[in-house]
C-alpha positions in Angstrom: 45.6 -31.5 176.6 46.3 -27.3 176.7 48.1 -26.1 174.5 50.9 -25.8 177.0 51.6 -29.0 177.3 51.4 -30.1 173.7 54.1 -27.2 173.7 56.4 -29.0 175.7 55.0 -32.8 174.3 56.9 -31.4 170.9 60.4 -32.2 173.0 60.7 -35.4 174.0 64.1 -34.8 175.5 62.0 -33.1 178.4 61.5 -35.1 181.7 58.4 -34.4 183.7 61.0 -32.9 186.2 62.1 -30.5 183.4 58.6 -29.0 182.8 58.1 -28.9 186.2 61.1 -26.8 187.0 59.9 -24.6 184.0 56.6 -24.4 185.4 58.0 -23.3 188.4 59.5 -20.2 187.1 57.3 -18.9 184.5 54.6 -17.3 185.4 51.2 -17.1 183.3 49.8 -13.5 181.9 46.9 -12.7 179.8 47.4 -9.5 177.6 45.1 -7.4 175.1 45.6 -6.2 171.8 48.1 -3.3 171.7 50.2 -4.4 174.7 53.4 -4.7 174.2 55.4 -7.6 175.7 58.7 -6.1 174.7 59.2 -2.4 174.3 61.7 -0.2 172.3 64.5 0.0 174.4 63.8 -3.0 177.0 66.8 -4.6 178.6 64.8 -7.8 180.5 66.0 -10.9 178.8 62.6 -12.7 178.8 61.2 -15.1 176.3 56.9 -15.8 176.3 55.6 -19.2 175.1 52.0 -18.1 173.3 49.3 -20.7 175.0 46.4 -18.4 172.4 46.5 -15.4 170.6 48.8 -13.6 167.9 51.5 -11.3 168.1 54.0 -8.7 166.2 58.0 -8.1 166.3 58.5 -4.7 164.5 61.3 -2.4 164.2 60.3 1.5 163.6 62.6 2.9 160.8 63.5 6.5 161.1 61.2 7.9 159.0 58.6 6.4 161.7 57.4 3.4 159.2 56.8 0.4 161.3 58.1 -3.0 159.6 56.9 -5.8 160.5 59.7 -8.9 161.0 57.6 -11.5 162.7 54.2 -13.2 163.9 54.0 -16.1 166.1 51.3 -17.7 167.2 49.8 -20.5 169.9 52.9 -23.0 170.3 55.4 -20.9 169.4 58.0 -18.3 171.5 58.1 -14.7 171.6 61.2 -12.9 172.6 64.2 -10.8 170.2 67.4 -11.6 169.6 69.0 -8.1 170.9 67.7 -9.4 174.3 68.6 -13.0 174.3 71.9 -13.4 172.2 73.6 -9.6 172.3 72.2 -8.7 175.9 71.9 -5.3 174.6 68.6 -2.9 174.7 65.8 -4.1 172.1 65.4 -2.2 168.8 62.7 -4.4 168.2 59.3 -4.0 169.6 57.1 -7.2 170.2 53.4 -6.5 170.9 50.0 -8.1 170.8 47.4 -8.3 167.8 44.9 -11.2 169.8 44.2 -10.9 173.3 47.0 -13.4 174.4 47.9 -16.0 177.1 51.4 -17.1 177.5 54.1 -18.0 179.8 56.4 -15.6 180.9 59.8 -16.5 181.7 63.2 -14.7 182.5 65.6 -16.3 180.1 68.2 -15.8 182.8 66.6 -18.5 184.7 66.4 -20.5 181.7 69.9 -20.3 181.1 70.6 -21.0 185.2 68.8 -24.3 184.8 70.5 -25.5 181.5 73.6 -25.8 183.9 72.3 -28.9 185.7 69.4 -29.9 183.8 70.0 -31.9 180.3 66.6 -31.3 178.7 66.6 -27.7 179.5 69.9 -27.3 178.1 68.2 -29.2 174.7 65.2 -26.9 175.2 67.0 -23.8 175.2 69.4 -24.9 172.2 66.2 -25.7 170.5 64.4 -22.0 170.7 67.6 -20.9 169.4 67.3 -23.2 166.6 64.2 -22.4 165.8 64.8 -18.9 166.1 67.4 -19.3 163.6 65.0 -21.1 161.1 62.3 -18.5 161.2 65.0 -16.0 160.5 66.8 -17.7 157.9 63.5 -18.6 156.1 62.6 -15.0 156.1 66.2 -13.8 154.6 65.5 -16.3 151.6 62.1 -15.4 150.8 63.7 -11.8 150.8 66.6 -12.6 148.5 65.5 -15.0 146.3 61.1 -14.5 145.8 59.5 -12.0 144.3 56.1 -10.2 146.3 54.1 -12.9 144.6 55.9 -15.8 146.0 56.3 -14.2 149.1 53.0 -14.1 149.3 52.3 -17.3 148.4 54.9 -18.8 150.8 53.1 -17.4 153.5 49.7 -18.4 151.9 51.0 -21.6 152.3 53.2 -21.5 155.6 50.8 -19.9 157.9 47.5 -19.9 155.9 45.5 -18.2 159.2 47.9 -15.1 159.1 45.5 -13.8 156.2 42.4 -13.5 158.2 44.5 -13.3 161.4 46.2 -10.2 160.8 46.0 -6.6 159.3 46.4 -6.0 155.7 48.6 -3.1 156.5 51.1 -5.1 158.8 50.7 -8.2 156.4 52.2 -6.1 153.6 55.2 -4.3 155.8 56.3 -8.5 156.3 56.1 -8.8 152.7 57.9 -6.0 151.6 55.1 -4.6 150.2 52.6 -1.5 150.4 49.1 -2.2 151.5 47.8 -1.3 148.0 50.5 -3.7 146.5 48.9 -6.5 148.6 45.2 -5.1 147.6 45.9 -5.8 143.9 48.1 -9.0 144.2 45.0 -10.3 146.6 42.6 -9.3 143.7 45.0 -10.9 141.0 45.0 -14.1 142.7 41.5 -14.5 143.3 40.6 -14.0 139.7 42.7 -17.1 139.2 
């Protein structure tokens, strides 16, 4: 089984006709590091379900810091929220740090199908939900952990991020300065 379909195994709301009709408008791309599958400013509302690879959702503060908001991985959706929930331009840029496979789809035709298709409708209320989840997780670990359990948190959440990504963007997600995650790194290991 690809990874594809254990992607759409996780919903067992879908009927074979469902992920057929999905099939049938998404198309499959293969991207390289760097690319970027949403860009500052893009108005497409389209959503990518990551078959392999790794990618980024930053947002470019004035000063020209990048921060890093998000990683998802193989079985998981990349898109923003400016594009799918406000309709409005994306302040967010999504791009790729593993050559990547995914399917491409137009959330508009998404949305179309929900009408008269049950499981879609389900489908799409689920990335929302999911969406929502990864978000609200990250507000908490922001409010209420310090660096250290941040850390930690993701140590434990998404233990491949740490060989997976880039020191540098691994400490703009935590809040923290590349130097700050050098010596907390450093701490821990002694332990």
């Amino acid at each position: 089984m690809n990874k594809i379909e254990a992607f759409f195994d996780r919903f067992p709301f879908l009927k074979s006709e469902d992920i057929a009709l999905i099939h049938q408008i998404a198309v499959k791309k293969t991207y390289q590091v760097g690319d970027e599958f949403i860009k500052l400013g893009a108005t497409r509302k389209k959503i990518g379900i990551i078959q392999e690879g790794l990618i980024r959702g930053y947002y470019i503060k004035s000063s020209g810091e990048e921060v890093s908001i998000l990683f998802a991985k193989e079985g998981e959706v990349a898109s923003t929220h400016e594009l799918i929930f406000y309709n409005t331009p994306s302040r967010q840029i999504v791009e790729f740090l593993e050559p990547t496979t995914m399917l491409v789809l137009d959330y508009r035709d998404i949305e179309q199908l929900a009408l008269t298709h049950p499981g879609i409708e389900q489908l799409k209320n689920q990335f929302i939900q999911d969406y929502l989840v990864k978000v609200l997780q990250r507000l908490e670990t922001f409010l209420v952990y310090t660096p250290k359990e941040r850390y930690q948190w993701l140590m434990k959440e998404e233990p491949s991020f740490m060989q997976r990504v880039q020191q540098k963007h691994l400490a703009s997600f935590l809040g923290i300065t590349p130097v700050s995650l050098s010596r907390l790194r450093s701490r821990m290991n002694k332990k």
